[in-house]
RODO-2510 file (C-alpha; in nm, 4 decimals, decimal comma):
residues 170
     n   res          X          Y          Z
     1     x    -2,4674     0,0095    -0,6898
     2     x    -2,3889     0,3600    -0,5750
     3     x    -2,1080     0,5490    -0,6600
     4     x    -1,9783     0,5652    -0,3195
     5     x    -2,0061     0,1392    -0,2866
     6     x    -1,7941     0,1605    -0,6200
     7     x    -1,5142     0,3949    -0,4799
     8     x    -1,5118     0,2051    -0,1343
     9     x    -1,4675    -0,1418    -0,2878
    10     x    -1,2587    -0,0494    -0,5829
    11     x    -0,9737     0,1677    -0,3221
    12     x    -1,0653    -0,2069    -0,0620
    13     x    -0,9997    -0,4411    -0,3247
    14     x    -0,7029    -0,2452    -0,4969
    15     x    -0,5148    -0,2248    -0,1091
    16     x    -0,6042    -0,5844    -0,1084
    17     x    -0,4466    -0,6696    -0,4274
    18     x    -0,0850    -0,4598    -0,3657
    19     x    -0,0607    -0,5769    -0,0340
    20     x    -0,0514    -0,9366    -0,1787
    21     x     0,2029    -0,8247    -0,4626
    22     x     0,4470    -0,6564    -0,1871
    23     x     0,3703    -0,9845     0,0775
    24     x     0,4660    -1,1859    -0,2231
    25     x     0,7711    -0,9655    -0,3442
    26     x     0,8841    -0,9794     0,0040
    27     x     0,8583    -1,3534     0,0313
    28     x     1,1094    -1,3582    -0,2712
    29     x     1,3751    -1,0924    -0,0927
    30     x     1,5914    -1,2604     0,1747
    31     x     1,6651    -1,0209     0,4826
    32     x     1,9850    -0,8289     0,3482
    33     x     1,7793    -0,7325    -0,0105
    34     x     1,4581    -0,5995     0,2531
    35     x     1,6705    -0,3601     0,4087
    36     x     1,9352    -0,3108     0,1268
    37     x     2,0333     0,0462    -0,0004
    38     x     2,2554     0,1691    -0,2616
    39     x     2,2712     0,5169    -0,1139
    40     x     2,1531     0,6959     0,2258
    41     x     1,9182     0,8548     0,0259
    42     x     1,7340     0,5843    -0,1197
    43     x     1,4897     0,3985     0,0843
    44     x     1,5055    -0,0044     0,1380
    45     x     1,2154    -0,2401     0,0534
    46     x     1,1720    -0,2013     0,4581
    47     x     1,1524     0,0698     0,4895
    48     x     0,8798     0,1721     0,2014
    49     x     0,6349    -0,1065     0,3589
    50     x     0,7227     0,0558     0,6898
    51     x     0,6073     0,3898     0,5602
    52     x     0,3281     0,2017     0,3946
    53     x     0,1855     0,0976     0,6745
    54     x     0,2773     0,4330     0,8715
    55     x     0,0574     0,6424     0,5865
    56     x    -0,2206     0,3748     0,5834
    57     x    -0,2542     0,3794     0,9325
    58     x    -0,2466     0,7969     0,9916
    59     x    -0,5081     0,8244     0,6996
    60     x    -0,7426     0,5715     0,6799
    61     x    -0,7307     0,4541     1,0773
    62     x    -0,6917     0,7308     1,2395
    63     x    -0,7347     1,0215     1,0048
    64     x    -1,0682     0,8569     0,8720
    65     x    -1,1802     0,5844     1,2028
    66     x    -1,0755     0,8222     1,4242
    67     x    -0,8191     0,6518     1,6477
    68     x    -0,5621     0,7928     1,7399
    69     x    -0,2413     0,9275     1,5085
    70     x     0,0550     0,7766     1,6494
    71     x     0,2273     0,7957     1,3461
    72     x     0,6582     0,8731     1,4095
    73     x     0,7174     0,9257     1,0191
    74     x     1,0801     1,0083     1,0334
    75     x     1,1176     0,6392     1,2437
    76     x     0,9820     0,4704     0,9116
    77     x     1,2886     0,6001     0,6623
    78     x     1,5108     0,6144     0,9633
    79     x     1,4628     0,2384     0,9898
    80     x     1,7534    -0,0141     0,9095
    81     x     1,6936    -0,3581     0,9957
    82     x     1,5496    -0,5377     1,2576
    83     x     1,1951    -0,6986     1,0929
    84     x     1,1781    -1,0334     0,9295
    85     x     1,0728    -1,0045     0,5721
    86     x     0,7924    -1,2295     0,6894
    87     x     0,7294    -0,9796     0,9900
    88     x     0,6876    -0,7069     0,7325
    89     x     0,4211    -0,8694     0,4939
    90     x     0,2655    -0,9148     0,8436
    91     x     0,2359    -0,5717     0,9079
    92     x     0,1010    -0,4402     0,5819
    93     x    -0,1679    -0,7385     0,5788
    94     x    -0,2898    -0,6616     0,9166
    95     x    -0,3038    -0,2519     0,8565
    96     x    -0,4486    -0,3308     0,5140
    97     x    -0,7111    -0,5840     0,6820
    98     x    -0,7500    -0,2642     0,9476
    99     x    -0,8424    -0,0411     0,6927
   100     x    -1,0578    -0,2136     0,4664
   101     x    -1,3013    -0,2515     0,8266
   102     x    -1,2882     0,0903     0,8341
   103     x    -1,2990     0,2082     0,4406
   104     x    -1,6162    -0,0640     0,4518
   105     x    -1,8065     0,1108     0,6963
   106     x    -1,8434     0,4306     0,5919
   107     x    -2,1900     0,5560     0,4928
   108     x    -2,2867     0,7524     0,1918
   109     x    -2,2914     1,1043     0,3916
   110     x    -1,9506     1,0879     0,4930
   111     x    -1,7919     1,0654     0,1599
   112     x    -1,7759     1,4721     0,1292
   113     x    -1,7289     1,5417     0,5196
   114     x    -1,3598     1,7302     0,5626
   115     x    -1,1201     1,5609     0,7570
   116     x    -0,7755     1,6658     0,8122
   117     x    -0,4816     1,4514     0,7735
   118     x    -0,1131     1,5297     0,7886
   119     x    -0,2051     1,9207     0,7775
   120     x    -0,4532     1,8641     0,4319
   121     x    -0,8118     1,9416     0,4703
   122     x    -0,9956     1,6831     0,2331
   123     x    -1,3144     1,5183     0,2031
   124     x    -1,3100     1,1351     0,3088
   125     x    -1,3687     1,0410    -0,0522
   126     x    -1,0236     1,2432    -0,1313
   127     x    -0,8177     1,0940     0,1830
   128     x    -0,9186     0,7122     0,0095
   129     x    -0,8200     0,8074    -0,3041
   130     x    -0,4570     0,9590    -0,1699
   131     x    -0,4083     0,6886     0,0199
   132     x    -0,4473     0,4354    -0,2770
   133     x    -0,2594     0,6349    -0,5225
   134     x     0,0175     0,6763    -0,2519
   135     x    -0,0017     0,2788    -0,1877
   136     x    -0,0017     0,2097    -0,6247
   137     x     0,3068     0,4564    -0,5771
   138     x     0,5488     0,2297    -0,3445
   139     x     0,4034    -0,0997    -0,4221
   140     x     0,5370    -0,0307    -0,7861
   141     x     0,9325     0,0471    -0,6128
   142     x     0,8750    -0,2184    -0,4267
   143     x     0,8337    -0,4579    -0,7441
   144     x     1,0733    -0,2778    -0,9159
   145     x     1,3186    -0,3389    -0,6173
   146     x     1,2356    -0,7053    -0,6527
   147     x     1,2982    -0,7254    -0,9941
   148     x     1,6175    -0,6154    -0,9794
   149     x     1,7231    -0,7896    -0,6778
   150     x     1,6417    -1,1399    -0,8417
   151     x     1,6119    -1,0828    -1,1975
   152     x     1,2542    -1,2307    -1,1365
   153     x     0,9499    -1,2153    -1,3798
   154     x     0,6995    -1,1718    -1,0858
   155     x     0,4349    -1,3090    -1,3307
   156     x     0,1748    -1,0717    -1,2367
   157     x     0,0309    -0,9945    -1,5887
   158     x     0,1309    -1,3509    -1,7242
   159     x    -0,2376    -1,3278    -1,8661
   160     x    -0,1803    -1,0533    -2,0853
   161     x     0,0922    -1,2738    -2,2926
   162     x    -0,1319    -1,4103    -2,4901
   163     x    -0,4049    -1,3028    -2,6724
   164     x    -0,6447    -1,1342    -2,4400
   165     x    -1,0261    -1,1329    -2,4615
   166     x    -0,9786    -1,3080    -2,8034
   167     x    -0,8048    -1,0175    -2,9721
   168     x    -0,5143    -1,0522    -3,1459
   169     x    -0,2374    -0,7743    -3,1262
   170     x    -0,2385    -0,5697    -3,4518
***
């Protein structure tokens, strides 16, 4: 396995993975905790997948696939109301779907070629990366959000409760 197979199925599987965990935290939120705010300057459940898919789209679709960049950034935070919880985990499956095509496809040689996204000149290796640390970064206030909205134990490291890989904590 080459280093660039591991970095294009590690970023596919990982958007795979937190794309399930915010589909599933959204399938636990009723509509008024999606688009709930404390303040105008936080940002609602909604609105974060919004962006999600917004970012996801500009760098890996268009920014990396070429297509073009539609993106309306200031729309995604602006946002408040109007999609379905179930509408939402729509969205950021079928982006996430969109860009694992594209992440899947590209060769070897492109992995250093520059591309320029959202005024940053990076190689295509780099724009990946971003985009999953960006993704790790939301999907975590997303959980969080859930959490405290229904006092929830999401269960998603249930298998670390016991003793894992036969160890035994010290």
């Amino acid at each position: 396995m080459s280093l660039e197979s591991v970095i294009t199925s590690y970023v596919s599987s990982k958007l795979d993975q937190l794309a399930g965990r915010i589909a599933d935290c959204l399938g636990r939120l009723n509509y008024d905790q999606v688009w709930a705010r404390g303040t105008d300057n936080e940002n609602a459940v909604g609105n974060l997948v919004l962006h999600l898919c917004g970012n996801v789209r500009q760098w890996i679709v268009a920014g990396i696939g070429g297509a073009p960049d539609v993106r309306q950034r200031d729309a995604e935070f602006a946002a408040r109301g109007g999609l379905e919880p179930a509408e939402l985990a729509g969205r950021v499956s079928s982006i996430v779907r969109e860009a694992n095509g594209i992440i899947g496809d590209v060769p070897a040689a492109r992995m250093m070629e520059l591309v320029t996204i959202q005024g940053y000149t990076l190689t295509v290796a780099e724009a990946m990366l971003r985009v999953l640390e960006h993704f790790s970064h939301h999907t975590g206030q997303i959980i969080f959000a859930t959490k405290l909205a229904t006092g929830a134990d999401l269960g998603y490291y249930a298998h670390l409760k016991g003793p894992a890989h036969g160890e035994t904590t010290p």
